[in-house]
N, C-alpha and C positions, 0 to 999 in steps of 0.2 A: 514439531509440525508433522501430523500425520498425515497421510496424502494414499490413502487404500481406495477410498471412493472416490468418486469421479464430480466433475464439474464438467457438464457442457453448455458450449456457448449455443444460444437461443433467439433466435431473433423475432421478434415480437408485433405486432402489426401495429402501425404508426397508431399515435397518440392525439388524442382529441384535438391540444394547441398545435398539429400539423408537422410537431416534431419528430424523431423517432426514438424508441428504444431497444439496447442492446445490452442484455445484463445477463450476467451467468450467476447460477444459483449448485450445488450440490449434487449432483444423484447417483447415489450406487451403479456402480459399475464394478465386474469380476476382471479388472485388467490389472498390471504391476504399470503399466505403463498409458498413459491417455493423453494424447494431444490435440490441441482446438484444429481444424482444418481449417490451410492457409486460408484468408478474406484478406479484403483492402474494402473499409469503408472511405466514402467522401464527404464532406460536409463543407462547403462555400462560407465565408465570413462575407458579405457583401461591401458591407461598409466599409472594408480596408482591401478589396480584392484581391482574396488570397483564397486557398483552400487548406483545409485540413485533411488529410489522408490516414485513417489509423486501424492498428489490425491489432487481435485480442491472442496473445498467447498463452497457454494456460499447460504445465504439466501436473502430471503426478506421481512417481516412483517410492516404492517401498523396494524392500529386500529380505532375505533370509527369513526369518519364521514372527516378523511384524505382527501384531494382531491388528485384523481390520479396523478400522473406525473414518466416522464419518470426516471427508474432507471440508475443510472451511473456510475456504479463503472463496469471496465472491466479488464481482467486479459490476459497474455500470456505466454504461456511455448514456446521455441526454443532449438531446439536440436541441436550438430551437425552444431553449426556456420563454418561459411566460409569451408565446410565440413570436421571439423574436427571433431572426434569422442569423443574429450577432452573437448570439448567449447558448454557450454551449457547456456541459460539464462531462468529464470524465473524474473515474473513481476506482479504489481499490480497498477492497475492509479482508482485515486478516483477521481473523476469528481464532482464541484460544481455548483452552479450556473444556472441559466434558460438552456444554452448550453452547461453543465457539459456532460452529454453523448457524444454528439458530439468532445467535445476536450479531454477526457479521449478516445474514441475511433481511433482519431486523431494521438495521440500519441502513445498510443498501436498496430496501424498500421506503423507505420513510424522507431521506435525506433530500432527494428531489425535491420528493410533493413539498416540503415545508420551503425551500428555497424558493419553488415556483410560488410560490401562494404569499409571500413576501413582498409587498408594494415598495417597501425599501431597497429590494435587492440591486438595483442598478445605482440608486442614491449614493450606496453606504455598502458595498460589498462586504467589507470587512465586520461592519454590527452584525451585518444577513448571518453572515459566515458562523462567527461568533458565537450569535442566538440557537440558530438551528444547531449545533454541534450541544449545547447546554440543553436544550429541547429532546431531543433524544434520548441523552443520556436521562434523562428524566422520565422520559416515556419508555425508554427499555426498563427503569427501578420497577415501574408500574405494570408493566407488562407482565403476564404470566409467565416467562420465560427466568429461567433460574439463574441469575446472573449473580449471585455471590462471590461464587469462585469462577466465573467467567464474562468475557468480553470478544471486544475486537478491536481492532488501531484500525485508524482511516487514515490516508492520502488522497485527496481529491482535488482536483485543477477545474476553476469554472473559471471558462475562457468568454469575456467582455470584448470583444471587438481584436484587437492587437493587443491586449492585457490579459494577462494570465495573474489570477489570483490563487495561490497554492497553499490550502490548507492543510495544517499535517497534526496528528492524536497519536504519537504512537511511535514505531521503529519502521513502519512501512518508508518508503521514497520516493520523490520525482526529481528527476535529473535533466539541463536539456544540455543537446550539444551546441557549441558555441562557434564558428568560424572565424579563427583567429591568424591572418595571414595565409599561410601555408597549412597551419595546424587546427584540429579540430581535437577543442577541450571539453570536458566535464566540466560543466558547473550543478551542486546540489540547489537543487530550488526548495528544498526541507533540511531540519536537521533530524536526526537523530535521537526521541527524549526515551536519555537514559541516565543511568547513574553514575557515563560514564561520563558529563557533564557535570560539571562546577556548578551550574546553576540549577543547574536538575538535583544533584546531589546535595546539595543545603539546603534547596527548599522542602522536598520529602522528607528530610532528618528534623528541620523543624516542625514537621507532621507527626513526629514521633516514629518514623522509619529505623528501624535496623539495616545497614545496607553490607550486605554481607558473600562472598558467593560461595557457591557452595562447598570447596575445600576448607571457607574458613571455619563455615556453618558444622562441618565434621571434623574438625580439629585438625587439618591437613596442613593450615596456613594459619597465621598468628591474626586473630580479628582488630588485632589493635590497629595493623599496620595497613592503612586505607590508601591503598597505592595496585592499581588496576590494570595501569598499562593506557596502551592505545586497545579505541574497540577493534580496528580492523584487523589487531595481530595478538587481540587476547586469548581466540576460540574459542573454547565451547564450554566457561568457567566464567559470566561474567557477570559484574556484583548485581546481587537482586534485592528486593526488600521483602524485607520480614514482620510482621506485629513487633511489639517490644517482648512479649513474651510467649511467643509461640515459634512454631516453625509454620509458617504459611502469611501469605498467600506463593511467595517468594518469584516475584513478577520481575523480567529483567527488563520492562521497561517503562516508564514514571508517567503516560499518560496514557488514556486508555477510555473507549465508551463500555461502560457496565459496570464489569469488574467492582461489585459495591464493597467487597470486606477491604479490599484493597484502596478503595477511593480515603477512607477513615485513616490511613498514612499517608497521602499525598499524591496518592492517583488519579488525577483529573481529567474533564473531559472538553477542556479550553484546548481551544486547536491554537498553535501556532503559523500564523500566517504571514506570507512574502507574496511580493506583487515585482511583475517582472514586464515590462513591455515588449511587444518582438519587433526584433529588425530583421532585416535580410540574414545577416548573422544566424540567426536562430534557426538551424540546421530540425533540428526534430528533439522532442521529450518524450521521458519513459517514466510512466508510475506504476511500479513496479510494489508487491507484496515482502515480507520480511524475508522470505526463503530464496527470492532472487541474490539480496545484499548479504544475508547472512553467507555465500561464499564467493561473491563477485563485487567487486569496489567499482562504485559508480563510474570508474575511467575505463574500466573492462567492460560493462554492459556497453558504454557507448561506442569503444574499439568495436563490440561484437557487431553491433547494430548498424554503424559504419561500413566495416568491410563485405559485409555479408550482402551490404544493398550497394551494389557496385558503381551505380548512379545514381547519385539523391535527386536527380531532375526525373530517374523515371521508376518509382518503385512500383513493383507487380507482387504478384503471389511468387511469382520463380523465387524473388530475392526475398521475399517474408518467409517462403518458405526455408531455402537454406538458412536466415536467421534460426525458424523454430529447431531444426536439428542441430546447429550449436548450441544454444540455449536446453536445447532436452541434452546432448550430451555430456556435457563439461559437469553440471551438479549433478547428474547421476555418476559418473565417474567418481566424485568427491562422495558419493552417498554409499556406495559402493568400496569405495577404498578407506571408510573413516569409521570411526563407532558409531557416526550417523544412520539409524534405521530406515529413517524416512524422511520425505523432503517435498515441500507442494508449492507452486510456483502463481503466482497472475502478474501477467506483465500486460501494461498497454503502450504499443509506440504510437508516437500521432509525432508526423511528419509535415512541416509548412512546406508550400511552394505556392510559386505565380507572385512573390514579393518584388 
């Protein structure tokens, strides 16, 4: 993940259905270092009288003699779908590859409009979901945008009233916090699709996947012996896939919108989706990009996010802002202290209260 150019968040003048939008897109910028300036958006759920409160974190860090390149990871909040006051979506696409920007942005653009324009989408969230994620992926092949050896992974939460419906393509995540007695838990509201799943793992291999990582790929480690580990204590060796007879596209993770040479072994653009209702309980959720999880375990981000906002009855920009400089310092420490060059971040917290 390179992270040299910059993404600023933009705020955008309200939207014909009365909704609003809030979407970061890319733009060069000469810094090592770029962070969104603290906000606190609101957004009302009427029908369950509650609010949403959520604020857009975004870093970028490089180090030592990085060559520039464009960052890709872009984010979108939608309010107020098909102008209803209940239906709300947040979003996070991480973009890989030389035209990772462009098809994370691709998609970030498009993913809305086709949910909003969906008569079913309240019937049938999960078809809605479904359609429009295979819709895309169809309309990026077609697009002029050079998606062979590139993509992006989506996470995106469209929030129905008190339901939360959490689509996931990819290794991005949402996680929310959970109010449990005394204690305040992680739970993932996504999994993970990679290889270093059983079911992820069969099913690519019966695409004709090689699944391989790259010590075995350079004869470092015996390719016979398909034994990975856990993801969160494998680092930064973790099995990818291959052609049956090539070295490429070698993607570490098994679902993905674009990516076409890689679709041909088992890379798909079916979102896996979880529905979750909130209660009081439901403290606040974070959909967060791969460069957040790839060195923070969902019980970390939601520790950070916890202590940093000292009272979950009254978050401001003070406590968002101490968030953003834990969050900006911990993975640039690790980026800084590891063979990791670079590292680029989108994170969204959205906060319930008034339950």
């Amino acid at each position: 993940h390179g992270c040299v150019n910059g993404k600023c968040c933009s705020r955008y003048p309200s939207s014909p259905d009365g909704g609003s939008d809030l979407c970061g897109e890319l733009r060069p910028y000469k810094s090592k270092h770029i962070l969104t300036q603290p906000s606190l958006e609101i957004v009302h759920v009427p029908s369950h009288n509650f609010t949403l409160q959520y604020s857009i974190l975004t870093q970028l860090v490089y180090y030592q003699d990085t060559v520039e390149r464009e960052h890709q990871d872009s984010f979108c909040i939608k309010t107020q779908i098909q102008v209803n006051p209940n239906v709300h979506v947040f979003g996070v696409f991480d973009g890989h590859g030389q035209y990772g920007a462009q098809c994370s942005n691709f998609v970030n653009d498009i993913l809305v409009e086709i949910l909003s324009s969906d008569s079913t989408l309240l019937d049938d969230p999960l078809k809605a979901y479904t359609s429009a994620f295979l819709a895309i992926n169809s309309e990026l092949h077609d697009s002029e945008i050079d998606d062979t050896m590139s993509g992006t992974t989506a996470i995106t939460v469209l929030d129905v009233g008190d339901t939360l419906y959490v689509a996931n393509v990819g290794d991005s995540r949402a996680v929310i916090a959970v109010k449990n007695g005394d204690q305040i838990l992680a739970e993932d509201l996504s999994v993970d699709q990679t290889s270093f799943r059983k079911d992820e793992y069969e099913r690519v291999k019966l695409c004709g996947a090689r699944v391989l990582s790259i010590d075995q790929v350079e004869g470092f480690k015996d390719p016979n012996i398909q034994n990975w580990g856990e993801e969160e204590n494998e680092g930064g060796d973790p099995p990818r896939l291959w052609i049956p007879n090539g070295m490429y596209p070698g993607t570490a993770f098994t679902r993905s919108v674009g990516d076409s040479t890689a679709e041909k072994i088992g890379v798909i653009a079916d979102p896996e989706i979880s529905v979750v209702k909130l209660t009081p309980n439901h403290l606040f959720f974070v959909v967060a990009s791969g460069g957040v999880f790839e060195f923070l375990p969902s019980r970390t981000v939601v520790n950070m996010v916890r202590y940093s906002c000292k009272s979950l009855e009254l978050i401001t920009c003070y406590y968002i802002s101490n968030l953003l400089v834990i969050l900006f310092i911990y993975p640039s420490f690790i980026c800084w202290h590891s063979s990791v060059s670079s590292c680029e971040i989108c994170l969204l917290c959205i906060f319930t209260s008034n339950r």
